[in-house]
N, C-alpha and C positions, 0 to 999 in steps of 0.2 A: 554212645559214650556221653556221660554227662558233662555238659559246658564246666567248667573252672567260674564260679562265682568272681564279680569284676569287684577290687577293694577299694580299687581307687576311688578318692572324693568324686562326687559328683558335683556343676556348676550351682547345683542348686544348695549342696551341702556348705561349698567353699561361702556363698554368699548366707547363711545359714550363721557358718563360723564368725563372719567378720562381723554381723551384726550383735552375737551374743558377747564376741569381744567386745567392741565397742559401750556396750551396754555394761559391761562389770568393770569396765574402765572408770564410766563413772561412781558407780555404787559399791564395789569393792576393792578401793584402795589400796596397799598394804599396810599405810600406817591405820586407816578405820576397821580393817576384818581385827590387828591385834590391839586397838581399841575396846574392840567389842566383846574380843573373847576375853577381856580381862572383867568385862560385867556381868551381872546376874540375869542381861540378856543376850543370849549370846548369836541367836539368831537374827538376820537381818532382814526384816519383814518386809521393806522396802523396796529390796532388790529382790526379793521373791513375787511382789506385786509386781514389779516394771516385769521379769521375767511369762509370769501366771496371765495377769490380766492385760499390761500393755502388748508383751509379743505370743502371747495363747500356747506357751511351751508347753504348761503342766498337762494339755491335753493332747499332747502327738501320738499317744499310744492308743489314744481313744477313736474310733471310729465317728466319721463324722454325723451318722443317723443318732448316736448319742451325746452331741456336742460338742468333740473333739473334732482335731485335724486331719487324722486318719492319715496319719506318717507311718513310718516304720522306725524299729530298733536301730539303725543305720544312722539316721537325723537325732534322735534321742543318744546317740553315741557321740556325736558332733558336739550336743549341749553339753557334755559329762566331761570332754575332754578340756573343752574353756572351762568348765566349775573349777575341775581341779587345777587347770592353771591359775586358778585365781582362789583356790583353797574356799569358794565363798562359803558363807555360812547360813547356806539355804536349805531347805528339807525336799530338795530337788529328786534326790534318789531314792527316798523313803517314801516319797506322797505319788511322786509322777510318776516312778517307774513301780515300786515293790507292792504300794499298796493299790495303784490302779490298776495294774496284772492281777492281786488277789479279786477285785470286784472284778475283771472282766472275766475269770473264771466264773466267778457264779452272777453271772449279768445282770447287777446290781444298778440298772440303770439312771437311777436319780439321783444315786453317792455316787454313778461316776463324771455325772454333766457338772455335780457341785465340785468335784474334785478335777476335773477338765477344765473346768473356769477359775478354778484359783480360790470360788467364793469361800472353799474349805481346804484342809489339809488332814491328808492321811496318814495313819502310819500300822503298821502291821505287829502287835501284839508279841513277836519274836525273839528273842535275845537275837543281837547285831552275829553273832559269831556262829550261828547254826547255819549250815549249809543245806542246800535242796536235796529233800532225802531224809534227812538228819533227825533226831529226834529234838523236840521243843519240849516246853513245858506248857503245861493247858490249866486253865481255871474250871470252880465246879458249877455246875447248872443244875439250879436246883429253885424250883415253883418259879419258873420265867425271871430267875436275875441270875446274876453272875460271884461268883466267891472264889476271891485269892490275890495270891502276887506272884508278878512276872516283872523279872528286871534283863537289867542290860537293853532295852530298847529305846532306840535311837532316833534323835527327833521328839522324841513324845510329848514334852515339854511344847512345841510349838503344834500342836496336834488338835483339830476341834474334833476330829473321829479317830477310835481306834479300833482297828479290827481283831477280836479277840476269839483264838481257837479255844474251846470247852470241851470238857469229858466228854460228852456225846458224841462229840465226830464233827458239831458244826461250829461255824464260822458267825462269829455276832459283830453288829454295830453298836459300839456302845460311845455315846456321848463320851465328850472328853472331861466334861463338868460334871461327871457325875461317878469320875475314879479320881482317887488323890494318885497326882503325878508327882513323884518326889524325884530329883535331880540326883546324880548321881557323880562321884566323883570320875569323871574320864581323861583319858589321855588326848586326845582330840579335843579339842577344845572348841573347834568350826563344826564337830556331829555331836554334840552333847547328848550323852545315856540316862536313862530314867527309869526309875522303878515306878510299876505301877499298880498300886492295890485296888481293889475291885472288893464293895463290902456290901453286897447285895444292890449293885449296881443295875436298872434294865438293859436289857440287850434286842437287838435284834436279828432275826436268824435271816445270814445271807445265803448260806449254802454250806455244802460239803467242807469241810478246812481242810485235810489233806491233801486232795489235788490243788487248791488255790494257794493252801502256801507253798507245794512244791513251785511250782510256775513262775510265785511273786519271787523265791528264794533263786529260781532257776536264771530269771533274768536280771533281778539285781545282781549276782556272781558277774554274770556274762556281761553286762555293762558296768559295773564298778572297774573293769580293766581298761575302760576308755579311761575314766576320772584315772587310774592309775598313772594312763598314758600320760595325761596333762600334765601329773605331778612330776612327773619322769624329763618330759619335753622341757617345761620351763625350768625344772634348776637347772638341769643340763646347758639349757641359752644363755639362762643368767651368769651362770660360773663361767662359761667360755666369755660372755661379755665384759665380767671382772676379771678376769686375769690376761683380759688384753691391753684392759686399764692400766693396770695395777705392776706397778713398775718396780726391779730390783737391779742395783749393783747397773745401774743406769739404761734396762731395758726392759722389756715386756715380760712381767711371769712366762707368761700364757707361750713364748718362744722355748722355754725350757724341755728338753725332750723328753725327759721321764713326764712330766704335765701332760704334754704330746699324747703320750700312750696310753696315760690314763683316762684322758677324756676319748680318743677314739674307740677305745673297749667298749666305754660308756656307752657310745652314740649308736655301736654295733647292737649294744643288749635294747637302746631305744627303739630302733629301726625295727629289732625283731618282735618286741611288744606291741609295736602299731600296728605291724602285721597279726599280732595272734588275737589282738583286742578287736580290729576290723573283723577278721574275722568271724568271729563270736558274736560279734551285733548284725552281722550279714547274715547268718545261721538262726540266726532268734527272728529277723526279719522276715525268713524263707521257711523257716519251719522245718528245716531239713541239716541233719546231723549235729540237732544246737547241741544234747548234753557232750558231744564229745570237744565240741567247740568251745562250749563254756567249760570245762573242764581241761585242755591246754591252755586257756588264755591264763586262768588265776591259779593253775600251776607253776607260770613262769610269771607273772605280773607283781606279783610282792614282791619277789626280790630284787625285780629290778628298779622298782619305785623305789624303796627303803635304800638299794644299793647308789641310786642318782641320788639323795637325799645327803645321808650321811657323804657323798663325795663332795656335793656341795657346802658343806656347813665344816667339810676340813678344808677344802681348798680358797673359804673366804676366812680364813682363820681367826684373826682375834673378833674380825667384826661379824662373824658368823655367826658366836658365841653369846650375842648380845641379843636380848629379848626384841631390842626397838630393829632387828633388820626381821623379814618374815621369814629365814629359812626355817626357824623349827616348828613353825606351823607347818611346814610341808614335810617333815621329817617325822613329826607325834602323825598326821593325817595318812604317812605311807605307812609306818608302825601298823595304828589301827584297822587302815585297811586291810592288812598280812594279815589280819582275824577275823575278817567282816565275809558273812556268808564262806565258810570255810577256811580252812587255813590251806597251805599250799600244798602238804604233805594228804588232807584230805583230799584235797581234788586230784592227787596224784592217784591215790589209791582205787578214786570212783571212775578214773580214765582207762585203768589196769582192766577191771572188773568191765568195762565197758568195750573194751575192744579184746577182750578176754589174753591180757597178757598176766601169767600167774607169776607171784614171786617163787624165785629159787628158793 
C-alpha cells in the first residue's frame, strides 16, 4: 500500500516561513507595495535582491551541482505562500519557479546558476493565462533571429532574459535588450503584463519548447495555489482582526452571528485550499500524481482566493473601499490569479480527462 504523503509543515519549512516573513515585513509594507504600484516601476527590485541574493530563494528549484539549493516544490511553496501574503511585487514565480523549470527541462546550465543567483531574471515568453497543455502563441525563426509579438506576459518588464518558444518546436534565449517590452495595461498591479515584440531579435536555442513549457506551465498552476493560499490566509486574519476592533451599537462587530457564519465558511474553504495547495507542491516535489494534483488545487484555489478577498473588502466597509488600505491589491491579485495558467473550469475539465470521468 502506498504511504499517505505527510503535508504537514516541516521544522525546517516553519523556520523557512518566519524568516521570508520577517524579511517582507521590512521591504513590503502595505503602504510602499501601493506606493509602488502607483509608479511606472512597479516591481520592487530590492526585496527581490534581499529575497535572490541575500537568502539564495531564486535558486531552491535548482540543484545544487548547478548552483542552486537543491530544495523542493514543498520549500518553494512556503516562499509563494508569504509573497502572497504580502501581495509583493517580485518576479518570484515567473523567474524562480516557471522560467527555472523551463531551463531545467532542457538543462540550460549557465542561465540557470545566473537565474539561481538572482544575478538575472527570467521569464517565460507565454501569455500568463495559458495552462500546461494549452495552446501558446510562438514567434518566427527565420536565418537564426526571432519575428513577432507575444503579449500578456507577466514580469517581462523586469526581465534581463526571455525565453521564447518558435515555429520550429524550440525554445530560445533571447536578451531582454534586444526585444521592445511594452507594458501593458493590467489588472494586477503587484504582476504587471507586457507585450513583447521580437524584430529580428538573436536567439538562442535551448531545447525542445513543448515539453519545457508544459513543465514550467505545470508547476507554476501547482504553486501559484500556495501564493493563493497566502492571499486567502491573510485577509481572512485581517478581517477577523478588524472586526474584533471595530465596534457597533457599543460592542464588537466580529460578535455578531450572521459575521460568525460568515467568516467560519470562510476559514472552512481556507483550511481546504491549504490542504489541496500542500498538496500539489508535495506532488511536484515527489513526482508522483502531480498533473492530478495540480489540477484540484487551481480547480478549487481561485475561488476561494477571489471569495476571501471580496469578503474582506465588504466586511471592512467604507475603509475597505479606499485606495490607501491594501485590500484591493489582494482582490485585483486573486482576480488575476483565477486566469493565471488556466482558469478553474480548465483545470476542471483536464482533471475529468485525467481520471477519465466523462461529462453526462
Amino acid at each position: 500500500m502506498k504511504k499517505a504523503p505527510d503535508l504537514l509543515y516541516s521544522e525546517e519549512e516553519d523556520a523557512l516561513r518566519s524568516a521570508v516573513r520577517d524579511l517582507l515585513a521590512d521591504h513590503c509594507d502595505a503602504p510602499g507595495v501601493i506606493t509602488r504600484a502607483e509608479s511606472d516601476a512597479p516591481h520592487d527590485l530590492a526585496a527581490w535582491k534581499a529575497l535572490a541574493d541575500g537568502m539564495g530563494l531564486a535558486g531552491l528549484l535548482v540543484p545544487e551541482a548547478q548552483g542552486g539549493q537543491g530544495a523542493t516544490h514543498r520549500e518553494v511553496a512556503v516562499v509563494l505562500e508569504e509573497l502572497g501574503r504580502a501581495v509583493a511585487p517580485v518576479p518570484y514565480l515567473t523567474s524562480a519557479v516557471v522560467a527555472t523549470e523551463a531551463l531545467l527541462a532542457c538543462g540550460t546550465e549557465d542561465l540557470l546558476a545566473e537565474l539561481a543567483s538572482g544575478r538575472k531574471i527570467g521569464a517565460l515568453a507565454v501569455s500568463l493565462h495559458v495552462a500546461a497543455g494549452g495552446a501558446y502563441k510562438v514567434v518566427r525563426h527565420e536565418d537564426g533571429s526571432l519575428h513577432g509579438e507575444l503579449t500578456g506576459i507577466a514580469d517581462a518588464t523586469a526581465a534581463d532574459v526571455l525565453l521564447v518558444p518558435a515555429d520550429d518546436g524550440g525554445l530560445y534565449a533571447v536578451d531582454a535588450s534586444s526585444a521592445a517590452v511594452t507594458a501593458q495595461v493590467s489588472l494586477d498591479l503587484t504582476r504587471p503584463l507586457a507585450t513583447v515584440t521580437l524584430d529580428g531579435a538573436p536567439g538562442r536555442l535551448l531545447g525542445d519548447a513543448e515539453p519545457a513549457v508544459r513543465r514550467a506551465l505545470r508547476s507554476g498552476a501547482g504553486l501559484l495555489a500556495s501564493e493563493q493560499l497566502g492571499i486567502a490566509d491573510w485577509t481572512l486574519t485581517e478581517t477577523v482582526r478588524y472586526l474584533k476592533e471595530r465596534k457597533q451599537f457599543n460592542r464588537s462587530v466580529g460578535g455578531f452571528q450572521a459575521l460568525k457564519h460568515r467568516l467560519a465558511q470562510l476559514w472552512l474553504e481556507v483550511v481546504n485550499l491549504r490542504a489541496a495547495a500542500r498538496n500539489a507542491a508535495d506532488a511536484l516535489a515527489r513526482g508522483e500524481d502531480a498533473d492530478v494534483a495540480v489540477a484540484v488545487a487551481q480547480a478549487y484555489a481561485a475561488s476561494v482566493a477571489v471569495h476571501a478577498a471580496e469578503e474582506a473588502l465588504q466586511l471592512h466597509a467604507g475603509i475597505g473601499m479606499t485606495w490607501e488600505h491594501p485590500i484591493h491589491l489582494y482582490l485585483k491579485r486573486a482576480k488575476a490569479d483565477s486566469l493565471a495558467y488556466g482558469t478553474a473550469g480548465a483545470h476542471r475539465a483536464a482533471l475529468a480527462e485525467l481520471v477519465d470521468l466523462q461529462a453526462p
